[in-house]
C-alpha positions as CSV (number, residue, x, y, z in Angstrom):
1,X,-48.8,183.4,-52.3
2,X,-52.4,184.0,-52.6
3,X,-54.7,181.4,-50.6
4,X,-55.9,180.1,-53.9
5,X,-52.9,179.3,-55.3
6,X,-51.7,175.7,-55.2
7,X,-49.2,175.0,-53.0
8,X,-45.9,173.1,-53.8
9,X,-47.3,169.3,-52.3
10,X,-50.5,170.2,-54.8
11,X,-48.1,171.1,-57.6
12,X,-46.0,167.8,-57.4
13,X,-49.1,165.1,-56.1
14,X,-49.8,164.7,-59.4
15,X,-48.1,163.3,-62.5
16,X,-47.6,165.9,-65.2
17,X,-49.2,162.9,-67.5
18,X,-51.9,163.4,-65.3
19,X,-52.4,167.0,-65.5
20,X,-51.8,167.2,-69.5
21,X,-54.6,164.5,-69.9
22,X,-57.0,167.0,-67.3
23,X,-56.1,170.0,-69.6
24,X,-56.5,168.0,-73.0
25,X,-60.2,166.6,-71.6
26,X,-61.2,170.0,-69.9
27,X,-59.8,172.6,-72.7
28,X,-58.6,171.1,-75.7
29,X,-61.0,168.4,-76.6
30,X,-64.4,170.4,-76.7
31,X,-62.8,173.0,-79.3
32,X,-61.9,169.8,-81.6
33,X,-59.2,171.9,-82.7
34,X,-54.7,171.8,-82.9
35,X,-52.7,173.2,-79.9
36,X,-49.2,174.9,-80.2
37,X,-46.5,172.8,-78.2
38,X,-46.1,176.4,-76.2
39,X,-49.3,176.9,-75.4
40,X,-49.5,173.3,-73.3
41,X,-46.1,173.7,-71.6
42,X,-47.4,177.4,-70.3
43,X,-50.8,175.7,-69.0
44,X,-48.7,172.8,-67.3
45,X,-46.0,175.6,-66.1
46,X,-49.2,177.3,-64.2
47,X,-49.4,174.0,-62.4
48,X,-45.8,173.3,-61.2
49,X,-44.9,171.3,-63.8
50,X,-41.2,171.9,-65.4
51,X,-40.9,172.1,-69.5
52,X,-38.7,169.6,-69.4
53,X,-41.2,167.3,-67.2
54,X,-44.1,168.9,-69.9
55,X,-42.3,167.8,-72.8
56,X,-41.8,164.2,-71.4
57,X,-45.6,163.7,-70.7
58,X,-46.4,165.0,-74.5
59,X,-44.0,162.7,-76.0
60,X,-45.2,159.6,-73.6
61,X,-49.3,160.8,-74.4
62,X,-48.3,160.6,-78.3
63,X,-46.8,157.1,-77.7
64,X,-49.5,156.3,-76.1
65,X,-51.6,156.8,-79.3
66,X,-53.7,159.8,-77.9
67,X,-51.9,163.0,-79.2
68,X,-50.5,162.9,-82.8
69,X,-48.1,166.4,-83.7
70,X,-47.7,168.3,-86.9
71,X,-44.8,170.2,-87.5
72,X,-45.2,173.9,-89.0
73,X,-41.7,175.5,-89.9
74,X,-40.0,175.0,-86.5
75,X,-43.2,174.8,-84.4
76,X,-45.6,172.0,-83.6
77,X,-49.1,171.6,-83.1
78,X,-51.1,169.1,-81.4
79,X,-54.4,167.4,-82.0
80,X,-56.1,164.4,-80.5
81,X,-56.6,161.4,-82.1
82,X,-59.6,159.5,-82.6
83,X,-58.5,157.0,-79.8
84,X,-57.2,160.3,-77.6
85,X,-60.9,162.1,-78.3
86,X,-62.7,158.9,-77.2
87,X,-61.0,158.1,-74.0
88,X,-61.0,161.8,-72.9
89,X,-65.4,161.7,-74.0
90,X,-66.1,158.7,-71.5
91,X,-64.0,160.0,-68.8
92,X,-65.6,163.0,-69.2
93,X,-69.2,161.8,-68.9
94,X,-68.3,159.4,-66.2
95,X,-66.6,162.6,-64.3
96,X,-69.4,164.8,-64.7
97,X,-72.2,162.5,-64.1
98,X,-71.1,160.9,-61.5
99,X,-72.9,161.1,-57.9
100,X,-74.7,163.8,-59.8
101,X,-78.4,162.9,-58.5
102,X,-79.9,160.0,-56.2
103,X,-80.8,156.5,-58.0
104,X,-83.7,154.4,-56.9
105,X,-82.3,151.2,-55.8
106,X,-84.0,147.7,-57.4
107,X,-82.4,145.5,-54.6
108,X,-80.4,143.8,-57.2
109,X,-76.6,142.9,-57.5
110,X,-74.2,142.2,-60.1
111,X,-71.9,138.9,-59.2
112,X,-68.9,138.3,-61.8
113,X,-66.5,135.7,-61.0
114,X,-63.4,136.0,-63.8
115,X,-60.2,133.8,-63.1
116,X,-56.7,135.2,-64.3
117,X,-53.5,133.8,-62.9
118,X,-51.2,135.9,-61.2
119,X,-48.7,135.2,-63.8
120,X,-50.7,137.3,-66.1
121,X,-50.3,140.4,-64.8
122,X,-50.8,143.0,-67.3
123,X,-54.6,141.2,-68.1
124,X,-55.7,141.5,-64.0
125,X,-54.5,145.2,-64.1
126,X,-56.6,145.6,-66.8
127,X,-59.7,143.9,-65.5
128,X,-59.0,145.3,-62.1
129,X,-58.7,149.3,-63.3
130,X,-62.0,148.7,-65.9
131,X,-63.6,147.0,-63.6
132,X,-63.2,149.5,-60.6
133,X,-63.9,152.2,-62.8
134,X,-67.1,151.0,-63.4
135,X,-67.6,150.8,-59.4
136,X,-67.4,146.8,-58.9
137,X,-65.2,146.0,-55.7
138,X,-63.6,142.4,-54.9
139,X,-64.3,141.6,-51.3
140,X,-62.2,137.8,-53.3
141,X,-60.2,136.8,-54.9
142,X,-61.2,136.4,-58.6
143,X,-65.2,137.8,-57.3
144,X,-66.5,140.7,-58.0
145,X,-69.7,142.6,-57.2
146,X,-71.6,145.7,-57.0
147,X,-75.5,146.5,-55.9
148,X,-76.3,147.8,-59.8
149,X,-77.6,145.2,-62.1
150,X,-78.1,147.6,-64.6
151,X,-74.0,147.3,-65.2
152,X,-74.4,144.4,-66.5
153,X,-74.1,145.7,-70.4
154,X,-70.9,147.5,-69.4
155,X,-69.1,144.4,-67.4
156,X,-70.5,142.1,-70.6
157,X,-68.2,144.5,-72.7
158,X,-65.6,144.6,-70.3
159,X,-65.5,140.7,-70.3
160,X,-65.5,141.3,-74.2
161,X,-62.9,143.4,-74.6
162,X,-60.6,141.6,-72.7
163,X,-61.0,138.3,-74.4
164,X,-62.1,136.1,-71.1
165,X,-65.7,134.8,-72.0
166,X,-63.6,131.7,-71.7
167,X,-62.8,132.5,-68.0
168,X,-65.4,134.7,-66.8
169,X,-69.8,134.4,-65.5
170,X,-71.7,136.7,-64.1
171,X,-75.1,136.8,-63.0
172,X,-77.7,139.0,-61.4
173,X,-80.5,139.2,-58.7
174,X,-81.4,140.2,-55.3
175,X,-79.5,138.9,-52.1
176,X,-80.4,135.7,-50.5
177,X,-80.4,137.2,-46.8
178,X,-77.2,134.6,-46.5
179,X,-74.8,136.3,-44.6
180,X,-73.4,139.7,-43.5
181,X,-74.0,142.2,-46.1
182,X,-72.5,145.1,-44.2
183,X,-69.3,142.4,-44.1
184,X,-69.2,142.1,-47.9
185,X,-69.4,145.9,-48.7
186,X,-66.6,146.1,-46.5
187,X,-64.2,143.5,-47.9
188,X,-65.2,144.6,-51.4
189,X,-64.3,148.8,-50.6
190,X,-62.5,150.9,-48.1
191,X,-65.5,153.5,-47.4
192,X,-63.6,154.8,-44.7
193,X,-61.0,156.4,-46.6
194,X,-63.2,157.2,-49.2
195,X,-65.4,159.4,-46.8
196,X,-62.2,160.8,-45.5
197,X,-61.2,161.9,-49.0
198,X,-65.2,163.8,-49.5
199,X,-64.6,165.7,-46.5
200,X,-61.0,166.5,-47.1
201,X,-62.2,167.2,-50.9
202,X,-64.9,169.6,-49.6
203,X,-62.2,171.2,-47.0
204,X,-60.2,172.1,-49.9
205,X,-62.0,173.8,-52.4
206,X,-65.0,174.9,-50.4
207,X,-65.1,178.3,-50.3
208,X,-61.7,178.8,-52.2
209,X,-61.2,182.1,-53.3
210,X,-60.3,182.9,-57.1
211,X,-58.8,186.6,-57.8
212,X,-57.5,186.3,-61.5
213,X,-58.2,184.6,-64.5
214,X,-55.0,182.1,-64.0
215,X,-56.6,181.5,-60.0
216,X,-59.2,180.1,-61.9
217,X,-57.5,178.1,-64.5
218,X,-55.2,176.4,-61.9
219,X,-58.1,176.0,-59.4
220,X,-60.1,174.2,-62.2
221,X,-57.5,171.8,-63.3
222,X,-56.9,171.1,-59.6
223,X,-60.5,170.2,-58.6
224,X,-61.1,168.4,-61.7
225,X,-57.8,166.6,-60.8
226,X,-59.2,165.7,-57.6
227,X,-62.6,164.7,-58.6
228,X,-61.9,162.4,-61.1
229,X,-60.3,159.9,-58.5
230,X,-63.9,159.4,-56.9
231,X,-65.2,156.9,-59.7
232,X,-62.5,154.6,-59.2
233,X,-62.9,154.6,-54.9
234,X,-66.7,154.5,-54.5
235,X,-69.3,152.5,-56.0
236,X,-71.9,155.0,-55.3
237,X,-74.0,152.5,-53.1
238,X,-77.2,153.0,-52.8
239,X,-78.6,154.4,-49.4
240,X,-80.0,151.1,-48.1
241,X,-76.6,150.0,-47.6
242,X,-75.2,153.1,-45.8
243,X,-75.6,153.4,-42.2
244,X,-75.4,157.0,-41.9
245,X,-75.4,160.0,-44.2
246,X,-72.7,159.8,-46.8
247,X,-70.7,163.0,-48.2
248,X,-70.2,162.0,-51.5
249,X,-73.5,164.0,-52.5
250,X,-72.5,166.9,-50.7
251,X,-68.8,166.6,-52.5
252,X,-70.6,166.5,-56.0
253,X,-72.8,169.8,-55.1
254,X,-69.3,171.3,-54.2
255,X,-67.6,170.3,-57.5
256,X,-70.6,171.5,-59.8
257,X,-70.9,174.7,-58.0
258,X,-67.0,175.9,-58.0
259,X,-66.4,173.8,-62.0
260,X,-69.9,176.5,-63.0
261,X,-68.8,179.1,-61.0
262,X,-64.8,179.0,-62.6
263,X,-65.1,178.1,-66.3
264,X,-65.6,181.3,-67.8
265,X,-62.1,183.0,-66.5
266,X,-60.6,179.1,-66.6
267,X,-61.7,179.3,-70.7
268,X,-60.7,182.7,-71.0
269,X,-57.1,181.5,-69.4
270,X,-56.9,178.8,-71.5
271,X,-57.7,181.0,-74.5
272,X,-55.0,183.5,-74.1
273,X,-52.5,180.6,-73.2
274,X,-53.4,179.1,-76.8
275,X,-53.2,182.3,-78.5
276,X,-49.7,183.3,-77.0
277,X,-47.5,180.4,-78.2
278,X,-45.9,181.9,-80.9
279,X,-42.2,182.1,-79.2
280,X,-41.9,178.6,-78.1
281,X,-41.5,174.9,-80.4
């Protein structure tokens, strides 16, 4: 085993689900185009993950409403569907513009307060992962803030789509100097172990050496894999609020420098994987 080739912990960490929805955002969905059963189950082989495991995480991503398959003779083809295109577009942007360059910082906040019992579960999930992604924190329960007033469009839509304009404020402005700020930013995110995951991030991939065309498909998935958990841990304060220099800049350099410097052999991988599915169904 080469030292750029994943090893077995890599392979397993993450659901095949996962990885299919990596490969359908990084390969399939810029070419707009259908994708043989085979040539999927090779790309998500090259990652660890068993047929039988592949074929599971197609059939569950259909379900799901973002995959829809069309049968030709014995063989079936893939495509995204509007809702599948759409979800993989946002992520995308949010991935790749993420931490991408400093923002200039107004002093303001967003505060949303938005009650849902614990007995519905399914709806505080859903607020809670839209709401993270977005990069609000809850230092309380049913509050929940970020130092970006400019969110406030997004968390309206949020509140919108969700059906809680009933249940839910927000308002905007800058601190009133009343308390610890330091204290909130703490209670609302666990910076700690998100620095610890930059500079594990940038001990990775930093520097990783890619041989073949497959290295760099596999490495590709992998840091794009890795990368897209940043969004949902840090809210991407702005520097008046960190006490010391934070890696998360440093991180993004590493990410855009190694995604450039792989996606010609990843694409050609990709491309010979799509083109060499005509043995499996």
């Amino acid at each position: 085993m080469t030292g750029s080739e994943p090893r077995t912990q890599d392979r397993t960490s993450a659901s095949a689900r996962s990885l299919l929805l990596t490969v359908l955002g990084e390969f399939v969905m810029p070419r707009r185009a259908e994708t043989w059963t085979g040539s999927l189950i090779e790309a998500l082989s090259a990652l660890g993950v068993e047929e039988k495991s592949a074929r599971q995480a197609l059939a569950r991503t259909a379900a799901e409403g973002l995959l829809q398959s069309q049968r030709h003779g014995r063989k079936v083809r893939w495509r995204l569907t509007e809702a599948g295109d759409r979800l993989l577009r946002e992520g995308a942007e949010r991935i790749y513009s993420f931490m991408r360059r400093p923002h200039a910082w107004d002093g303001r906040w967003l505060v949303l307060t938005a009650g849902v019992p614990e007995t519905q579960r399914q709806l505080r999930h859903r607020l809670r992962t839209k709401l993270t992604w977005l990069g609000l924190g809850s230092p309380a329960p049913g509050l929940w803030v970020v130092p970006d007033a400019a969110k406030e469009a997004a968390v309206r839509e949020v509140v919108r789509e969700l059906d809680l304009a009933d249940r839910a404020y927000a308002w905007t402005g800058p601190s009133a100097g009343i308390g610890d700020t330091s204290k909130i930013i703490t209670a609302a995110w666990d910076l700690d172990d998100v620095e610890k995951r930059y500079v594990a991030f940038i001990e990775r991939f930093e520097g990783l050496p890619v041989l073949t065309d497959r290295e760099a498909f596999v490495n590709q998935v992998l840091l794009i894999q890795e990368w897209r958990r940043f969004p949902f841990l840090d809210p991407d304060l702005p520097a008046e609020l960190l006490d010391h220099a934070w890696p998360g800049p440093r991180a993004a350099a590493v990410f855009h420098d190694l995604h450039n410097r792989w996606h010609r052999r990843a694409q050609a991988e990709w491309e010979r994987m799509a083109g060499h599915a005509g043995t499996r169904h």
